[in-house]
C-alpha positions in Angstrom: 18.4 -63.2 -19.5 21.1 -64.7 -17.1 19.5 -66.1 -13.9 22.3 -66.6 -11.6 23.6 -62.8 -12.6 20.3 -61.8 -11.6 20.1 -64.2 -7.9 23.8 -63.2 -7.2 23.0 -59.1 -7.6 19.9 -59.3 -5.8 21.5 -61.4 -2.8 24.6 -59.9 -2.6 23.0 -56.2 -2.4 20.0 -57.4 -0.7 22.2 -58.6 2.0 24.0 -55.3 2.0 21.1 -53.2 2.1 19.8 -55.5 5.6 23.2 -54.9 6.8 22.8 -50.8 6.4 19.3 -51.5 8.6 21.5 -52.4 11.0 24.2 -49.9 11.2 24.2 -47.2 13.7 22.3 -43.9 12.4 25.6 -42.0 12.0 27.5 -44.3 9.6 24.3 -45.1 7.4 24.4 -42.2 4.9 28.1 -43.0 4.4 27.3 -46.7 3.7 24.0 -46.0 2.0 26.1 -43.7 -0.4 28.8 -46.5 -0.7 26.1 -48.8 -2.0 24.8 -46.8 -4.8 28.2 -45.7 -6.0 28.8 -49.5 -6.0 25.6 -50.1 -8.0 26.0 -47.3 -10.6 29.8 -49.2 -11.3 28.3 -52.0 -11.2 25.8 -51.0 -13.9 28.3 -49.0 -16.0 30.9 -52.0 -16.2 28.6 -55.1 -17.2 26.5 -55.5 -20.2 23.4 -57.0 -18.5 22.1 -53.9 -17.6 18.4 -55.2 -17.5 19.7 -58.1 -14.7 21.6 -55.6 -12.6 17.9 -53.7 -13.0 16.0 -56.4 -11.7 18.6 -57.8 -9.4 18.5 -54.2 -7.4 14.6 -54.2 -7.4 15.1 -57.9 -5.9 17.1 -56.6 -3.4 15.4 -54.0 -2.4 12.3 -56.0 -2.4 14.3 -58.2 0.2 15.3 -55.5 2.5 11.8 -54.7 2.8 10.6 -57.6 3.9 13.2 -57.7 6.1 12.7 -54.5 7.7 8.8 -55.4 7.7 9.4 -58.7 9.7 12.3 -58.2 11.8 13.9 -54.7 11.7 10.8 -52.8 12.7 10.6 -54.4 16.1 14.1 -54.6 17.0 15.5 -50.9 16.7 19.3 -49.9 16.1 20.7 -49.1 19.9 23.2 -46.5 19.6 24.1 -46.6 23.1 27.7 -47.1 24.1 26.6 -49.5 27.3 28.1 -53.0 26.2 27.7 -55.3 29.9 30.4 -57.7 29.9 29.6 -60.7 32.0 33.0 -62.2 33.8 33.4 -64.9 35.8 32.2 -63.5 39.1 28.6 -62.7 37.6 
């Protein structure tokens, strides 16, 4: 079994999958749907199949956490209204 297949995988998509958490509702099936086309490649090119396995079970593991700890209590804002402080405020 190669370790540092299997840590770079499960970082690399694990950080992906946090960053879909935190896209805007609209462009999350679109990125969601980049990700697993990305994953099936990804499995289909390389011989450690078994790694790639774990690595996305790893990741998705992380993004759970993630979403547990953080993501949950600090909700996606859709909303256009961006305040931009100048020098006069």
């Amino acid at each position: 079994m190669n370790g540092g297949y299997l840590l770079v995988v499960g970082i690399a998509f694990g950080l992906l999958l946090i960053l879909s958490q935190r896209i805007v509702p609209r462009h999350k099936r679109m990125f969601r749907g980049f990700l697993f086309t990305m994953a099936v490649f990804l499995m289909i090119r390389y011989e450690y199949q078994l790694e790639t396995l774990l690595g996305y079970v790893f990741a998705i593991f992380l993004s759970f956490l993630f979403w547990l700890f953080i993501g949950r209590y600090n909700p996606v804002n859709d909303k256009d209204e961006i305040k931009v402080y100048g020098l006069n405020d």
